[in-house]
N, C-alpha and C positions, 0 to 999 in steps of 0.2 A: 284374146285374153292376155296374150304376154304384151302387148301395148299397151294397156292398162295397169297391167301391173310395174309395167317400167313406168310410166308415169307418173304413178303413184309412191312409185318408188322413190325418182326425181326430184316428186318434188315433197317428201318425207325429207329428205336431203338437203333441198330448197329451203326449209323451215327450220330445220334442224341448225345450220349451220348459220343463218340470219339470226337465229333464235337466242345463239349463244354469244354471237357479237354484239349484239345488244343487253346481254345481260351484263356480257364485261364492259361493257361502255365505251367500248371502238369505234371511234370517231374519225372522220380524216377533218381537219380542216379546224375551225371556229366555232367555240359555243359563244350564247349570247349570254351573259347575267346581268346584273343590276351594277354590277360594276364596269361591266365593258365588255367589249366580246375578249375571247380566251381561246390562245393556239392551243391545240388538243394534244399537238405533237412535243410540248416545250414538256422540261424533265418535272416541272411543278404538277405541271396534271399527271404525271403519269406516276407520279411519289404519293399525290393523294388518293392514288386508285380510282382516278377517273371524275371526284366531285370536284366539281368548279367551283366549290365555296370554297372546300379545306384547301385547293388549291391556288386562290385569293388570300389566305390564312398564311401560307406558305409562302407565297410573294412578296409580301408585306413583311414577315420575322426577315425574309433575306433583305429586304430594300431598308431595314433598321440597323442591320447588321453592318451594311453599307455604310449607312451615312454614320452611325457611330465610329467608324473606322477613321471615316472622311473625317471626322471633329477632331478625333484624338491626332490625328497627324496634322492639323489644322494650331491644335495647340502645343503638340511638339515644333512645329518651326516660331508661332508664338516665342515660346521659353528659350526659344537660341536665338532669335532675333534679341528680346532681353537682356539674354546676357552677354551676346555681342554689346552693346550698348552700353553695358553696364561699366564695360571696362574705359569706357570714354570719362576723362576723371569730372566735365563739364555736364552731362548727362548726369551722373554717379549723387553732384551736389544737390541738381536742381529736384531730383527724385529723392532724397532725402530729406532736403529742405519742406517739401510737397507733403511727406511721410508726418512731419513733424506736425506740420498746421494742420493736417486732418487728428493726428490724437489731441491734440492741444484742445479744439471745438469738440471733440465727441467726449473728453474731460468737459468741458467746461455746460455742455449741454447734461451729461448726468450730475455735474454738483449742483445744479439748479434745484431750489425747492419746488417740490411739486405742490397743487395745488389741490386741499382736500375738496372731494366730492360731497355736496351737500347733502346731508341725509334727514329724513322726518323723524323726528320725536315720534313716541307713541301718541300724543295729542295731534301730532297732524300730517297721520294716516289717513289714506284714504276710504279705510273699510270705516264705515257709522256703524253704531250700535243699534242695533231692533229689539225688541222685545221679544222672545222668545214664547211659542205658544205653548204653554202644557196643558195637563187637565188637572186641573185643581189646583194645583203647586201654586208655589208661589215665583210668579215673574221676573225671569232671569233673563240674560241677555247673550246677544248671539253676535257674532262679525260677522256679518254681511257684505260683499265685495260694491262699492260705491257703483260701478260700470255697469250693473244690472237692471 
């Protein structure tokens, strides 16, 4: 009797304790998703409590956070190359010079008259006039859409 009930016992314990790792979603290794498979051990899965969506969710705000990083330092050495540059008094002209002919053309493209958009008179619209049905009245008329 008492080997049954250790057994029982066992594997009470067996279950119990598989039962619970599975409920917290203790993993060793790689899940698979629709994105790719996903280390189980990396700090994302284990920030999103275990779903490998929120934890693709997660990856993604970090890997934005990266490359927005990467830009802005991308355009801070921009803006010092610039103005290294700037201070070359040959560079200084030809970029002003440049400055000048593009407002010159984006004046001379807004003084242009524009060209009005032809529009229909009420005569040549395209809805026709029908005749309206009533009952007895006298025959009035209705706009009816031409396209029908």
């Amino acid at each position: 009797m008492r080997k049954v009930f250790r057994a029982a016992a066992l594997l009470a314990v067996g279950v119990a304790v598989t039962g619970d790792a599975q409920a917290r979603g203790y993993r060793n290794g790689t899940v698979n998703t629709p994105f790719g498979s996903f280390n189980t051990n990396s700090p994302e899965y284990r920030a999103a409590g275990g779903d490998p969506f929120a934890a693709e969710r997660i990856r993604e705000q970090m890997m934005m956070q990266k490359m927005m990083q990467q830009q802005m330092q991308m355009e801070a050495k921009a803006q010092a190359e610039f103005a290294k540059r700037m201070k070359d008094p040959k560079f200084r002209a030809a970029y002003e010079a440049e400055q000048q002919r593009v407002a010159q053309s984006m004046a001379a493209m807004s003084s242009r008259k524009k060209k009005k958009k032809h529009t229909l008179t009420p005569t040549q619209s395209s809805a026709k006039e029908v005749p309206a049905k009533t009952d007895g009245e006298e025959a009035t008329t209705r706009s009816v859409d031409a396209k029908k």
